[in-house]
C-alpha positions as CSV (number, residue, x, y, z in Angstrom):
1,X,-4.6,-42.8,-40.9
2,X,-3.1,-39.2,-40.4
3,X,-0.8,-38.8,-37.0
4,X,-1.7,-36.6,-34.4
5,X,0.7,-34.4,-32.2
6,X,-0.5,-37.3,-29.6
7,X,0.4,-40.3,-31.5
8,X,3.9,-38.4,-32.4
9,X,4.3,-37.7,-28.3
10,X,3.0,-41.5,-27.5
11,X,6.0,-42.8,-29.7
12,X,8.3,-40.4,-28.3
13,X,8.0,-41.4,-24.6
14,X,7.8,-44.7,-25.8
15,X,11.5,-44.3,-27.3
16,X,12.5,-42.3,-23.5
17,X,11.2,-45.1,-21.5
18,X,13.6,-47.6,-23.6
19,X,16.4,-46.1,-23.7
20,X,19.1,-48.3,-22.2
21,X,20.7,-47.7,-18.7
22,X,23.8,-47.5,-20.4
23,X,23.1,-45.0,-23.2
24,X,26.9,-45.1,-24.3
25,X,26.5,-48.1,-26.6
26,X,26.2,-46.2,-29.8
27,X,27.2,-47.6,-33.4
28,X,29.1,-45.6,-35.7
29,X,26.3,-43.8,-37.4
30,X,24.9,-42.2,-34.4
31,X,28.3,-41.1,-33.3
32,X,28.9,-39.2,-35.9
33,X,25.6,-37.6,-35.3
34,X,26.6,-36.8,-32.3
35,X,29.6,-35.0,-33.5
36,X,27.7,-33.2,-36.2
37,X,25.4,-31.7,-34.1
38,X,27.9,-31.1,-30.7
39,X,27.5,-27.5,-31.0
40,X,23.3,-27.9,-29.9
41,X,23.7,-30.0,-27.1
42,X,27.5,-29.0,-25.7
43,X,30.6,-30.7,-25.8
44,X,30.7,-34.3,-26.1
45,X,32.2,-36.7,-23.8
46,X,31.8,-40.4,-24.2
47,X,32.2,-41.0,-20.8
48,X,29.4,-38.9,-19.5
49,X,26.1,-41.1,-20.0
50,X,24.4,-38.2,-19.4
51,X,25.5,-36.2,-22.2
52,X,24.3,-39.2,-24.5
53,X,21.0,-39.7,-23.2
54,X,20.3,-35.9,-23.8
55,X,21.4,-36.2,-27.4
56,X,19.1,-39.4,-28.2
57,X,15.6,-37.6,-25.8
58,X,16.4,-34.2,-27.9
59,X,17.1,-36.5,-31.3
60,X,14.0,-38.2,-30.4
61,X,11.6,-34.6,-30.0
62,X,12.9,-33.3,-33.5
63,X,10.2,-35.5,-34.9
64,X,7.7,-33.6,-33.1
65,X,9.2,-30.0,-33.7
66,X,9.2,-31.2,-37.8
67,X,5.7,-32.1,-37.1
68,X,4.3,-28.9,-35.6
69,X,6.6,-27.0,-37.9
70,X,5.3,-28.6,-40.7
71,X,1.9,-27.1,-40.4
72,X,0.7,-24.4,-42.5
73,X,-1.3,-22.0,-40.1
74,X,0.9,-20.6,-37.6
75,X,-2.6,-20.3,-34.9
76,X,-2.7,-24.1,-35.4
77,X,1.3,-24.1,-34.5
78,X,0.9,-22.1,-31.5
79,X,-1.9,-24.9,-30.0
80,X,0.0,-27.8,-30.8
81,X,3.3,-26.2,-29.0
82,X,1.2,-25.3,-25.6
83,X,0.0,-28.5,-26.3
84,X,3.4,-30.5,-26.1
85,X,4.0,-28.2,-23.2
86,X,1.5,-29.8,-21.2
87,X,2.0,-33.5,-22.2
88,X,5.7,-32.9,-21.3
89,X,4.6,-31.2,-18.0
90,X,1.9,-34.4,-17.7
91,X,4.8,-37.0,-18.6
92,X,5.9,-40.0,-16.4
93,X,8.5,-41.4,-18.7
94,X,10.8,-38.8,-17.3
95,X,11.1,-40.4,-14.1
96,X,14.7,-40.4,-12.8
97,X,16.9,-37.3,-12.1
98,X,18.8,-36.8,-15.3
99,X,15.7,-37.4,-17.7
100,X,14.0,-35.0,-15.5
101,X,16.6,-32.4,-16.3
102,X,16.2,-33.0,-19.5
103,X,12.4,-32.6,-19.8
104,X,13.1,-29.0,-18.1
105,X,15.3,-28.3,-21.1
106,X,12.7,-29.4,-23.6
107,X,10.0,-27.4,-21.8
108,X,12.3,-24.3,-22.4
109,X,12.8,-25.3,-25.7
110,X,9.1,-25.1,-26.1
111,X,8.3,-21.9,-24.7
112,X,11.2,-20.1,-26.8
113,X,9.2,-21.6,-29.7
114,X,6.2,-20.0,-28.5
115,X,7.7,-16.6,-28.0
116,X,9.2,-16.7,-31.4
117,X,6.0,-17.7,-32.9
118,X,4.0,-15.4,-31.2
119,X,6.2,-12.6,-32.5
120,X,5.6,-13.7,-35.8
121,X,1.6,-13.8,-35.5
122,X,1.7,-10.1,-33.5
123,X,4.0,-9.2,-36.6
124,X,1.8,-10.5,-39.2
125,X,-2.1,-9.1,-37.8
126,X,-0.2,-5.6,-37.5
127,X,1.2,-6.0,-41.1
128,X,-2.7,-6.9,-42.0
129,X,-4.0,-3.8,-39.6
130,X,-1.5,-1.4,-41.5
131,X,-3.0,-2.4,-44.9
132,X,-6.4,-2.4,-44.1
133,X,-6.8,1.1,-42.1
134,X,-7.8,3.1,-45.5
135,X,-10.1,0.6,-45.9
136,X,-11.7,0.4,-42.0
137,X,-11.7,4.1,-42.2
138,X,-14.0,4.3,-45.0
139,X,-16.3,2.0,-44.3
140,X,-16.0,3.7,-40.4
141,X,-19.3,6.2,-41.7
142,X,-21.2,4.0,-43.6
143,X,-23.5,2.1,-41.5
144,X,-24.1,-1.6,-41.8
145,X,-27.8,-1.4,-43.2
146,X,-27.9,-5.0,-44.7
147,X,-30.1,-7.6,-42.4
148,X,-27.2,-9.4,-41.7
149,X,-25.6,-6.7,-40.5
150,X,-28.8,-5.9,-38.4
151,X,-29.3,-9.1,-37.3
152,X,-25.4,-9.2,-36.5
153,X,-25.8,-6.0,-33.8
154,X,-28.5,-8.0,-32.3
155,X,-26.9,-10.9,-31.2
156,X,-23.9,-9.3,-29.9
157,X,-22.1,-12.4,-31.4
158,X,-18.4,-10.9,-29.4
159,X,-20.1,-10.4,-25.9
160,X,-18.9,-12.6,-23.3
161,X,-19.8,-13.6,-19.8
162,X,-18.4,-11.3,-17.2
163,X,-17.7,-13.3,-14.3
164,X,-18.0,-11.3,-11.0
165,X,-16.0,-13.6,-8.9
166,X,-11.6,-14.1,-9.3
167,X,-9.7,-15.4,-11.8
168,X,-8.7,-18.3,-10.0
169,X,-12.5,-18.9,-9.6
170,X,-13.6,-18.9,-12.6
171,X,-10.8,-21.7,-13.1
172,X,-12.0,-24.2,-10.5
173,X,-15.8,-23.8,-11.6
174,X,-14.2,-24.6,-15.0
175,X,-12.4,-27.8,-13.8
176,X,-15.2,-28.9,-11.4
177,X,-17.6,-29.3,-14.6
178,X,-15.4,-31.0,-16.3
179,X,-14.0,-33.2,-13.6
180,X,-17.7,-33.9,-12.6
181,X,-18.6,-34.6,-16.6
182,X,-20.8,-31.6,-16.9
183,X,-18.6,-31.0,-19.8
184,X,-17.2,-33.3,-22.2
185,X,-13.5,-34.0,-21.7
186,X,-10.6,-32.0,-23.6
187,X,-6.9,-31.5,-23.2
188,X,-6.0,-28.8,-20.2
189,X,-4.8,-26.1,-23.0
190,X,-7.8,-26.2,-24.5
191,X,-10.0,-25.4,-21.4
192,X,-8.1,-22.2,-20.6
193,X,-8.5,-21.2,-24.2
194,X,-12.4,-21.7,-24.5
195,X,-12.6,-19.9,-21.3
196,X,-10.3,-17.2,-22.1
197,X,-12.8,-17.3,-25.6
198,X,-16.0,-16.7,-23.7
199,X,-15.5,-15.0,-19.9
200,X,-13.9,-12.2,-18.6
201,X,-13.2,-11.4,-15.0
202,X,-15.0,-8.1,-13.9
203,X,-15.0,-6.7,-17.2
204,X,-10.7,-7.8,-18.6
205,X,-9.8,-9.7,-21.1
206,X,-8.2,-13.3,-20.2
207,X,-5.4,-15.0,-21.6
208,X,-4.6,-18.6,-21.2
209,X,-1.0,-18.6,-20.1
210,X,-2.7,-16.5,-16.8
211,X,-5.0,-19.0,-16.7
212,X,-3.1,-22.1,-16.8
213,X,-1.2,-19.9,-14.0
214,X,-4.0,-19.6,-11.6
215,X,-4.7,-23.1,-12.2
216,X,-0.8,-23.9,-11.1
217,X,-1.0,-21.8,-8.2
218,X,-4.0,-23.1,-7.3
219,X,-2.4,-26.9,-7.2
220,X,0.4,-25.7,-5.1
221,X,-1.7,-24.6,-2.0
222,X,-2.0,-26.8,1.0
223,X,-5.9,-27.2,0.6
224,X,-5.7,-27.1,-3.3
225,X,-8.7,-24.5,-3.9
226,X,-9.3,-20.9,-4.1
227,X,-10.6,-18.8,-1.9
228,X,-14.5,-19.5,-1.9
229,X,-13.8,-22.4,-3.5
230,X,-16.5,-24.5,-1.0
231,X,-19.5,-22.2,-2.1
232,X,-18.4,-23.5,-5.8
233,X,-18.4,-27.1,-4.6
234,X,-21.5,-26.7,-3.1
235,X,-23.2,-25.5,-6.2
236,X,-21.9,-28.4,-8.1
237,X,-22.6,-31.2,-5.5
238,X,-26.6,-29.4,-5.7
239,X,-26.6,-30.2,-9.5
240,X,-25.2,-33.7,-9.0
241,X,-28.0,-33.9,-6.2
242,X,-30.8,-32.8,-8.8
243,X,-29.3,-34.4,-11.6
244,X,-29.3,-37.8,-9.6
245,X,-32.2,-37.5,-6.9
């Protein structure tokens, strides 16, 4: 059966959680892997256990970073890295001080990864844009007359729902379906990039990093909903009402 970035991440934590309390046990091989590789995690000292638990966590991750990179279609890269960013945001196995430290390395690690690879996409569909303006420009004044092309106008296949209310909203109507199984469950990234897919907010274009922002700033306030969030509870607790009379 073919691994998932989930079974990789499963296997990973597995390897943090048993990680010895005394991490400076290390046979020979693995200290000259450490040597070989002490200009990416800093100078070495064998007395600092913290230097040697970093070096086995980030040892451990390059699994995961050789399995994302090892895919072929750089959109399917770019989900699987906001993915690890949010099952290393969701983990428990860092649970003490220096592995916390740690996981705030890896999540920066992450998002330069991100960054790099969105350059690479914006680079490319410009690259594809440049070639394909002669092209766009003749076919700019010859009207699509076919019946797919017809029926394709009809539809309006790109329109999306314009929400009327905020961004922040639109986010906890999202999460109350799904935490109240009006939706089938998926991961978090996922949600903010459906949403971003098919709503905008008074007419602009979403994004799911803003999303997964206004979700995050969302969780941080003392009552943990937005502004109007009760009329949004009410409408769901009606449903649940109808649904189950």
């Amino acid at each position: 059966m073919t691994k998932t970035l989930e079974d990789y991440f499963k296997e990973f934590e597995d390897k943090v959680v048993g990680i010895e309390e005394n991490p400076k046990v290390m046979d020979i091989e693995e200290i000259r892997e450490v040597m070989d590789i002490a200009d990416i995690t800093g100078a070495i000292s064998f007395d600092e256990t913290g230097t040697i638990l970093k070096y086995r966590i980030f040892k451990y991750f390059r699994l995961i970073e050789r399995f994302i990179k090892a895919q072929q279609n750089l959109e399917n890269q770019r989900d699987l890295w906001n993915t690890t960013l949010y099952l290393l945001n969701a983990s428990k196995a860092f649970n003490n001080e220096k592995k916390e430290e740690i996981r705030g390395e890896l999540l920066v690690d992450c998002f330069e990864e991100l960054k790099n690879l969105n350059n690479t996409i914006h680079l490319q569909l410009h690259t594809q844009k440049t070639t394909t303006v002669k092209g766009n420009a003749e076919k700019a004044n010859k009207p699509d007359t076919t019946v797919k092309g017809k029926a394709k106008k009809a539809n309006k296949p790109d329109e999306k729902f314009n929400w009327q209310g905020t961004q922040a909203q639109l986010v906890y109507l999202i999460e109350q379906l799904y935490e109240h199984n009006f939706l089938s469950p998926i991961i978090q990234p996922d949600k903010h990039r459906l949403t971003a897919q098919h709503f905008t907010v008074k007419g602009k274009s979403l994004n799911r990093e803003n999303l997964a922002q206004a979700r995050d700033n969302r969780l941080k306030t003392k009552k943990g909903k937005p502004k109007g969030g009760e009329k949004i509870e009410q409408i769901i607790s009606k449903i649940n009402t109808l649904d189950n009379p």
